[in-house]
C-alpha positions in Angstrom: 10.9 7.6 1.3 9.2 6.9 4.9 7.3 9.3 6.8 5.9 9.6 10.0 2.5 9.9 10.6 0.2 10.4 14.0 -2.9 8.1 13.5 -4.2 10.2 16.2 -4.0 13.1 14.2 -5.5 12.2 11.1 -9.0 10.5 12.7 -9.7 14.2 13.9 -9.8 15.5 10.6 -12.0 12.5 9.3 -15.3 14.4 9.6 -14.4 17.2 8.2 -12.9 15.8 4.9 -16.0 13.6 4.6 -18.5 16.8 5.1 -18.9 18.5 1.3 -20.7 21.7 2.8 -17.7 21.9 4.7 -14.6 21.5 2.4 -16.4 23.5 -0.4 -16.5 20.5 -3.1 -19.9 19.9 -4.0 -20.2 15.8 -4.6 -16.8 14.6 -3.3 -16.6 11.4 -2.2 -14.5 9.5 0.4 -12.2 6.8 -1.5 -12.9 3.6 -1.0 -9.7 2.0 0.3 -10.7 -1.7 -0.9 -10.7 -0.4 -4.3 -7.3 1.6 -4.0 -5.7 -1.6 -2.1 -6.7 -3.9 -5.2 -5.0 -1.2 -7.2 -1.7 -1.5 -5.1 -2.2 -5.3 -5.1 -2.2 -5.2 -9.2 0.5 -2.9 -9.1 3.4 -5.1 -7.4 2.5 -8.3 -7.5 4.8 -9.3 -9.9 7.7 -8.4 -7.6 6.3 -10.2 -4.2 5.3 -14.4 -4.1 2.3 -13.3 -3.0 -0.3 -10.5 -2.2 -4.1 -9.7 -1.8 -6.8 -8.3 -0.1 -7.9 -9.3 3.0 -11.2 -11.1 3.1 -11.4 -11.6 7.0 -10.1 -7.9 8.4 -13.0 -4.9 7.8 -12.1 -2.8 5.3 -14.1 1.1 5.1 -13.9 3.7 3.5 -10.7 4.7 5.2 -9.0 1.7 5.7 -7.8 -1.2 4.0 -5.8 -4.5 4.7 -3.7 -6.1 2.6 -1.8 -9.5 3.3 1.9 -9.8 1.6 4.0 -12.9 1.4 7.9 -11.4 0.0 9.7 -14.0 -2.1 12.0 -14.3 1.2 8.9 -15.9 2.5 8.3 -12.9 5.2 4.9 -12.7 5.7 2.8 -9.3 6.7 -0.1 -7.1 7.4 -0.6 -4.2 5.6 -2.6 -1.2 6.3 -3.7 1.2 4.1 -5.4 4.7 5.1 -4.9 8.1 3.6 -1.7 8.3 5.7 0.1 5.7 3.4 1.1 1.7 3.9 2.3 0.2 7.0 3.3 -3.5 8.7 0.7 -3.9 11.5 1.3 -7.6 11.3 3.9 -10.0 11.1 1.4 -12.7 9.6 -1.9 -13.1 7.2 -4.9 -11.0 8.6 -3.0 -10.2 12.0 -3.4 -6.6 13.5 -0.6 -6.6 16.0 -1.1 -4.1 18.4 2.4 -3.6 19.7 3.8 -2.9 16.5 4.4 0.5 15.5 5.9 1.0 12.3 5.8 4.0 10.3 3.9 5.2 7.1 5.4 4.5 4.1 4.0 6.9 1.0 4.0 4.2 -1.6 4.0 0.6 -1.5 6.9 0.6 -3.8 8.8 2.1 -0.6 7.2 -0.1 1.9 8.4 -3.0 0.1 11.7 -1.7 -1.0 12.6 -2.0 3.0 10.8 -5.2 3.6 12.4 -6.7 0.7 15.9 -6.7 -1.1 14.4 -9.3 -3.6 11.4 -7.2 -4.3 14.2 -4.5 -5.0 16.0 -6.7 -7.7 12.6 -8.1 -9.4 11.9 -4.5 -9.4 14.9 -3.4 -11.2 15.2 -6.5 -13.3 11.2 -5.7 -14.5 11.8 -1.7 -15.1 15.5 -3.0 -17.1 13.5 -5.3 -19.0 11.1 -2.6 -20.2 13.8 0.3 -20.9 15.7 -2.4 -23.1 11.9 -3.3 -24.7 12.0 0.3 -25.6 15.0 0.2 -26.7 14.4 -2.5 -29.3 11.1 -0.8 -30.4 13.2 2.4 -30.9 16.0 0.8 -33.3 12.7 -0.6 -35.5 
């Protein structure tokens, strides 16, 4: 599922969702987006040839890189921010400015359209483990 978000919109609320006093939640922190993209990084990276963090593009508080190599040998640049995942590069560490591709809720959506062979080492890895339960069931 893709939606469409307005990056416009969402750096206006940025001060408010960072204030405590004003949201009412005593101690909340901001996530860190480095630690959530290492957790989308562990997630799939069986299913892509390759995929990581970006050491060279800033990442903050509320926003993230992430480089992805597909097994078609497609390469990209990921952003992450609250808003989702999406391609803002067609190569390693590149921040294409022209390129205006929508938010994708999951990364498991993001690559499903990047990538039919994502798809089938997707569905190969979740058949694998329903027939793994399967056998641990007849035991």
């Amino acid at each position: 599922m893709e939606t469409d978000y307005n990056p416009m919109e969402l750096s206006n609320m940025s001060g408010f969702e960072e204030s405590s006093e004003l949201n009412g939640f005593e101690g909340t922190e901001v996530k860190d987006m480095r630690l959530e993209a290492e957790a989308v990084v562990n997630d799939v990276l069986f299913a892509v040839k390759n995929m990581f963090v970006s050491k060279s593009l800033r990442c903050a508080d509320d926003v993230a890189y992430i480089n992805v190599e597909t097994k078609e040998r497609n390469r990209y640049c990921l952003e992450l921010t609250e808003a989702g995942l999406r391609v803002v590069g067609h190569a390693f560490d590149q921040v294409e400015e022209h390129v205006q591709m929508p938010y994708h809720e999951t990364v498991y959506s993001l690559l499903d359209t990047l990538s039919p062979a994502y798809r089938e080492a997707f569905g190969n890895a979740l058949l694998q483990r329903l027939e793994a339960l399967k056998r641990d069931g007849q035991s």
